[in-house]
Residue frames as qw, qx, qy, qz and C-alpha x, y, z in Angstrom:
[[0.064, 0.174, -0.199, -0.962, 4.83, -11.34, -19.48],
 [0.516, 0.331, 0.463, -0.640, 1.67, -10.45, -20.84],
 [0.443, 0.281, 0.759, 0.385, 0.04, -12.08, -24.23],
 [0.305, 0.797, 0.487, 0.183, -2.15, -9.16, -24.66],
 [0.522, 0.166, -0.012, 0.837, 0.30, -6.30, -25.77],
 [0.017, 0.643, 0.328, 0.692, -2.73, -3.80, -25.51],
 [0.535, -0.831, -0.100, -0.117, -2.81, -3.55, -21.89],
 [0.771, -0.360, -0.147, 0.504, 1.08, -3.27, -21.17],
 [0.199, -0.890, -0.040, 0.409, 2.25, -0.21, -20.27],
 [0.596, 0.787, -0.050, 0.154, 4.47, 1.76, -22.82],
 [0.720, -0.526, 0.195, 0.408, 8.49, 1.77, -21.65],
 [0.159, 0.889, -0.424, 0.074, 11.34, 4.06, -22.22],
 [0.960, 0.037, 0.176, 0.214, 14.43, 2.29, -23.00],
 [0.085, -0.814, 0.467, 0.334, 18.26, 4.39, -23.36],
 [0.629, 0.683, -0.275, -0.249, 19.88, 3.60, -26.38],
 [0.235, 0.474, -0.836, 0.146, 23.11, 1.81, -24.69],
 [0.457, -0.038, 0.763, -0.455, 20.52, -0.48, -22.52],
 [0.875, 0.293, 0.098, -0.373, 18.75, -1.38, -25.48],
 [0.578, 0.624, -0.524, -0.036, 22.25, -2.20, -27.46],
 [0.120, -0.301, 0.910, -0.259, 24.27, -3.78, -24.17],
 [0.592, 0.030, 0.708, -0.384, 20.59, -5.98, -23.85],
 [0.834, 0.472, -0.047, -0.282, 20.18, -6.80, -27.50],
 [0.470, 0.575, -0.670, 0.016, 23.46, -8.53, -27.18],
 [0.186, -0.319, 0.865, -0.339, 23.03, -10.11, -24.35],
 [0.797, 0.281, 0.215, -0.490, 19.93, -11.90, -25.76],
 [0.592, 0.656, -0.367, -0.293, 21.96, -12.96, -28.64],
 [0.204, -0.499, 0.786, -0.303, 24.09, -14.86, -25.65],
 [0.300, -0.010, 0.742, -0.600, 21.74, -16.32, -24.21],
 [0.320, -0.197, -0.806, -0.457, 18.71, -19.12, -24.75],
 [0.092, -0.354, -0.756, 0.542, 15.36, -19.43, -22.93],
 [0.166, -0.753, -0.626, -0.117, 12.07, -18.62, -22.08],
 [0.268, -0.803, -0.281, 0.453, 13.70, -15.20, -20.30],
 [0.411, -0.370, 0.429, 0.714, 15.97, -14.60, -23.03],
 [0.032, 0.460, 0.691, 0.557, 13.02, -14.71, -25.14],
 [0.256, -0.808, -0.495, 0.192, 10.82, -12.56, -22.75],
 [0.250, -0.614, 0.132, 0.737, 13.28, -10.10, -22.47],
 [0.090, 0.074, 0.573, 0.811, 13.88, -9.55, -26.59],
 [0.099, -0.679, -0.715, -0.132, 9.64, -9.65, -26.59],
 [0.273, -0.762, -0.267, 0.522, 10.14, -6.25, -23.89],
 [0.100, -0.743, -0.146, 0.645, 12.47, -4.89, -25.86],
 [0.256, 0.284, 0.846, 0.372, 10.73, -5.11, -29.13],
 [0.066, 0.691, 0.615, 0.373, 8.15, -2.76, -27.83],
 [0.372, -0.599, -0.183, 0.686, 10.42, -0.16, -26.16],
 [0.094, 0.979, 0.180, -0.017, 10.45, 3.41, -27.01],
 [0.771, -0.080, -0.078, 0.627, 14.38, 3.86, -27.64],
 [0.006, -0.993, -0.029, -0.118, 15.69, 7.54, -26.39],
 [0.462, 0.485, -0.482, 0.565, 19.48, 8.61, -26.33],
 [0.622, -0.326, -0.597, 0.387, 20.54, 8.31, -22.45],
 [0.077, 0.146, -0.092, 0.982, 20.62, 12.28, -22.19],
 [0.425, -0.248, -0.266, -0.829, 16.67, 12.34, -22.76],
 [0.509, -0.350, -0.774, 0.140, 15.38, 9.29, -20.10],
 [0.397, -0.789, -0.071, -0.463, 13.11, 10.97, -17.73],
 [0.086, -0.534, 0.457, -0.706, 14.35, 10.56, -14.42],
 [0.752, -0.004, 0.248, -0.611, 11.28, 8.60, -13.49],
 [0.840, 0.403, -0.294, -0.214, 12.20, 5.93, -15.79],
 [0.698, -0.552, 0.456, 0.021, 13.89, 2.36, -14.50],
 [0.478, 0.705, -0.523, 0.013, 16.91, 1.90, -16.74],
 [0.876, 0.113, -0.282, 0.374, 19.70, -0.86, -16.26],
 [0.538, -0.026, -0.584, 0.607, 21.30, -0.46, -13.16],
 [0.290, -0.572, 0.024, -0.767, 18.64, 1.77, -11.67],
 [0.044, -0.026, -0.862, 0.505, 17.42, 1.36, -7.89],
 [0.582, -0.423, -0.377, -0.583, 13.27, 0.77, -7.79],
 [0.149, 0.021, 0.774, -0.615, 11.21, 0.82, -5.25],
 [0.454, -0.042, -0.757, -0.468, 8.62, -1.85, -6.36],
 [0.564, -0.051, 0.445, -0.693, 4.95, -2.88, -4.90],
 [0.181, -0.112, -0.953, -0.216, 3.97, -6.63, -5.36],
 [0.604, -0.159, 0.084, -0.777, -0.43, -4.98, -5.63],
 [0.779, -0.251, -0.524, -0.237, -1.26, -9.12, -5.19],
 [0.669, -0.203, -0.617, 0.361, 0.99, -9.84, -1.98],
 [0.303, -0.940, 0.040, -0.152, 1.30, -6.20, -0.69],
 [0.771, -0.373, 0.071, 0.511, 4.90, -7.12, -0.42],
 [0.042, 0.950, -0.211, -0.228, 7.66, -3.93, -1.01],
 [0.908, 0.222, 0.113, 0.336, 10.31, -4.15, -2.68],
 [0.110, 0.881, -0.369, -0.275, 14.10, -2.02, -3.37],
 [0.756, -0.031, 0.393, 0.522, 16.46, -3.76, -5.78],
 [0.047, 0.699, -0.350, -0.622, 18.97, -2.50, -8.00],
 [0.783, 0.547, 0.234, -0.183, 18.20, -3.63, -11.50],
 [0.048, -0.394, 0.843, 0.364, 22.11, -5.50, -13.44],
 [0.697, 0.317, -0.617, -0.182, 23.27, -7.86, -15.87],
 [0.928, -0.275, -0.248, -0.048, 22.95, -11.39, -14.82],
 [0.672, 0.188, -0.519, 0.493, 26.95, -11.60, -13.92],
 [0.028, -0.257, 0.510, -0.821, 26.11, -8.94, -11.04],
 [0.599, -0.498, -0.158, -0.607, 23.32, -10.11, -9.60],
 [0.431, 0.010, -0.759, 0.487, 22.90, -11.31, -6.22],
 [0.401, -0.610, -0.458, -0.508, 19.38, -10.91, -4.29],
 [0.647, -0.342, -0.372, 0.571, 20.98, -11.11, -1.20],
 [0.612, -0.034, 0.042, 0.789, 22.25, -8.20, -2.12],
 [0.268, 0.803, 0.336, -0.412, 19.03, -6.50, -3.79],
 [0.165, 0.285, -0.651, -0.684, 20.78, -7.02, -7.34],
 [0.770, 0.321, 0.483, -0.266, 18.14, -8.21, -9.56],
 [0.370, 0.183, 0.772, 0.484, 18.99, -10.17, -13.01],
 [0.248, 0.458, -0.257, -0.814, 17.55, -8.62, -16.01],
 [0.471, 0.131, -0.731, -0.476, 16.82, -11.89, -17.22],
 [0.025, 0.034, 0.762, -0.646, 14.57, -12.43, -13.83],
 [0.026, 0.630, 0.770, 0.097, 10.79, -12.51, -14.44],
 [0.125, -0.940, -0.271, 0.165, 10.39, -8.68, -12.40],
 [0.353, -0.375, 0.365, 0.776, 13.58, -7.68, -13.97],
 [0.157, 0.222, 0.616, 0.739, 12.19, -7.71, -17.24],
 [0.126, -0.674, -0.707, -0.177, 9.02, -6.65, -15.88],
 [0.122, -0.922, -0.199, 0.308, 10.09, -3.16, -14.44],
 [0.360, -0.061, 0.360, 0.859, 12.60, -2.31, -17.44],
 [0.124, 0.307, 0.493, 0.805, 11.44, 0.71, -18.99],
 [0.386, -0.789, -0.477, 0.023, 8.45, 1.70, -16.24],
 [0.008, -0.463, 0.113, -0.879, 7.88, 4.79, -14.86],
 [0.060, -0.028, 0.668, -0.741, 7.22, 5.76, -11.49],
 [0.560, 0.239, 0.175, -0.774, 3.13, 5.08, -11.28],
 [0.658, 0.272, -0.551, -0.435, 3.08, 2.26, -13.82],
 [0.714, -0.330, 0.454, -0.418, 1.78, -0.90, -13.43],
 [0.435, 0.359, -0.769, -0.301, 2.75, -4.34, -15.30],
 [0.731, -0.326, 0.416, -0.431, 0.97, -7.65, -14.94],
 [0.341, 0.419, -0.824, -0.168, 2.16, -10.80, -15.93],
 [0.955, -0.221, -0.128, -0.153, 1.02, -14.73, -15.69],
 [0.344, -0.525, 0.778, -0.021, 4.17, -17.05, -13.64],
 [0.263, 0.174, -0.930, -0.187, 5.21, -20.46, -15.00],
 [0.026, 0.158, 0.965, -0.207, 3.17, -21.94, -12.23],
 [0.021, -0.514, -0.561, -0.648, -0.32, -19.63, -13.89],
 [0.229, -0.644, -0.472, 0.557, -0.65, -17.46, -11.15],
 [0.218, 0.832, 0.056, 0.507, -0.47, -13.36, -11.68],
 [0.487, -0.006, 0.015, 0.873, 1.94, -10.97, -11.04],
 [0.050, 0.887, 0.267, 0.372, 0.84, -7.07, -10.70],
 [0.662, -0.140, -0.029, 0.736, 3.64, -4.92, -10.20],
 [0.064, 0.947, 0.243, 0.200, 3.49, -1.08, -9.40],
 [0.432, 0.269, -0.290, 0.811, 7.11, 1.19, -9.95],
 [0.337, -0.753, -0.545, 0.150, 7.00, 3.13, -6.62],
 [0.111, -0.974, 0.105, 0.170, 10.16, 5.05, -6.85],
 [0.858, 0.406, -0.147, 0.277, 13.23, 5.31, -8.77],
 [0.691, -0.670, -0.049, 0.265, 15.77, 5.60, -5.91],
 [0.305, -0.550, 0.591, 0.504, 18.82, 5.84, -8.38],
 [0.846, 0.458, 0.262, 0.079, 19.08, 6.11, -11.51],
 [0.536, -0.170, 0.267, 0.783, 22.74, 6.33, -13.58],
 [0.372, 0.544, 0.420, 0.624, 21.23, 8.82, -15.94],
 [0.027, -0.892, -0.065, -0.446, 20.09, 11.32, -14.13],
 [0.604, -0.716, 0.090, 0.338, 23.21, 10.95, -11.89],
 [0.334, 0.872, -0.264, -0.242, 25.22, 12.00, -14.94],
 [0.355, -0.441, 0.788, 0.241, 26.88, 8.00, -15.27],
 [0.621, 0.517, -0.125, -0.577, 26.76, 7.22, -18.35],
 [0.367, 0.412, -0.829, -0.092, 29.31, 4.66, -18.79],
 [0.374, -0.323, 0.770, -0.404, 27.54, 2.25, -16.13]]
């Protein structure tokens, strides 16, 4: 993530994704477990009725642009016990998990890696999302 808060984009966050992910911090130690609580610190919390549409929630499907490699991306954004990249589950408690919670289609997020490269992530499309598919319980 980023040190300077003033350039990261503003994120929408559904009330039961902020609660199910403020507990699962509470789990859980680390530099991602800390990253993550840091995200959603400066979310925007909105009941799950009111999330645009646009907006990548917990278990949503993105379609994600890596703007340094030009590499695409589709995963489906879970809790750590479902993931499986194979699969195109990303972790939440993944580096670009945490980095496309709460992004809207058009937003960008950059971020330094352990090894002090950058990161620059751009949400292309939100393929699926549970909210505006009327699943609330997912």
């Amino acid at each position: 993530m980023n040190n300077n808060n003033s350039t990261e984009p503003r994120i929408l966050v559904t009330d039961q994704d902020f609660h199910r992910l403020s507990a699962l911090v509470s789990q859980v130690e680390g530099p991602f477990a800390e990253a993550l609580e840091e995200e959603l610190s400066r979310a925007n919390v909105i009941a799950q009725k009111e999330i645009p549409k646009n907006v990548v929630t917990m278990n949503s499907r993105v379609q994600f642009l890596d703007e340094v490699s030009g590499q695409e991306s589709e995963m489906t954004l879970v809790y750590p016990q479902d993931a499986k990249l194979e699969e195109g589950r990303l972790s939440i408690l993944a580096p670009v998990g945490i980095a496309l919670l709460g992004l809207s289609v058009g937003q960008e997020i950059n971020w330094k890696l352990p090894n002090g490269q950058s990161k620059k992530l751009k949400v292309q499309a939100v393929t699926y999302q549970p909210e505006a598919s009327g699943n609330f319980d997912l």
